[in-house]
C-alpha positions, 0 to 999 in steps of 0.5 A: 968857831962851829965845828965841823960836821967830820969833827963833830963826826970824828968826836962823836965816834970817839965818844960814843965807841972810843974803847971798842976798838977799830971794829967796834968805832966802824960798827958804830959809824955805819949806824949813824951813816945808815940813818944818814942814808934810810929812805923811809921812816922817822930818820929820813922824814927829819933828818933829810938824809944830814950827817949833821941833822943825825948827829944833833937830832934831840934825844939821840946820843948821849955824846951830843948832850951836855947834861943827862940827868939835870947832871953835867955829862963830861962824855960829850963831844965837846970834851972829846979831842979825836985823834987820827983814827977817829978821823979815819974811821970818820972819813970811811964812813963819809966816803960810803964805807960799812962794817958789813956785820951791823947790815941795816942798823939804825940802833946801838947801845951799851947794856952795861951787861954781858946779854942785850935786849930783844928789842931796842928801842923799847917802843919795838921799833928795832930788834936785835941784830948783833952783838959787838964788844960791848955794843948791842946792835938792832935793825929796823922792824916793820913798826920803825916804817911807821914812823 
């Protein structure tokens, strides 16, 4: 049977921001929920304003892919058994809630370093905005408006 687009949500935000607390899984979920809702740009043109067309657009999320690499990746959605926060910080999100903090951001990662990078992603469509946990955090530059 398919999975939901809030379970598919709840497993993503699991996957992708499941150690970074309450605060760090909201961040997260305003992103997605930001492409979700920007009214210009690559992420409206092909998107068309889908929870789900976020969530499984190709190349996005690490989370949403089952091998990286060539290599099987086990931190994928599929593997991932959300618990009641997960559905809760899901249901927020869906419902019009965001962490003010990450603002217009439609990028995260993790570095796996202490500093983030001015830009991300690297073809300078976004540029920092916040650091959270372990999160770096960039808005849309002009660049992204042309894409």
């Amino acid at each position: 049977m398919p999975l939901t687009t809030r379970e598919l949500f709840a497993r993503m935000i699991q996957c992708e921001a499941g150690g970074e607390g309450d605060n760090g899984m909201r961040a997260v979920a305003s992103v997605i929920m930001n492409r979700v809702n920007v009214s210009y740009g690559e992420y409206m043109r092909v998107n068309q304003g889908s929870l789900r067309n976020v969530l499984s657009q190709p190349g996005q999320f690490t989370c949403f892919e089952e091998t990286v690499g060539g290599q099987y990746n086990p931190q994928n959605v599929y593997n991932m058994r959300p618990t009641q926060v997960h559905y809760d910080i899901a249901d927020w999100a869906i419902g019009g809630g965001t962490l003010g903090a990450v603002g217009d951001c439609l990028w995260y990662f993790n570095p796996f370093r202490p500093d983030c990078p001015a830009k991300f992603p690297y073809n300078g469509t976004g540029e920092l905005y916040v650091h959270i946990g372990d999160h770096c955090f960039y808005s849309p530059t002009a660049l992204y408006a042309q894409t």
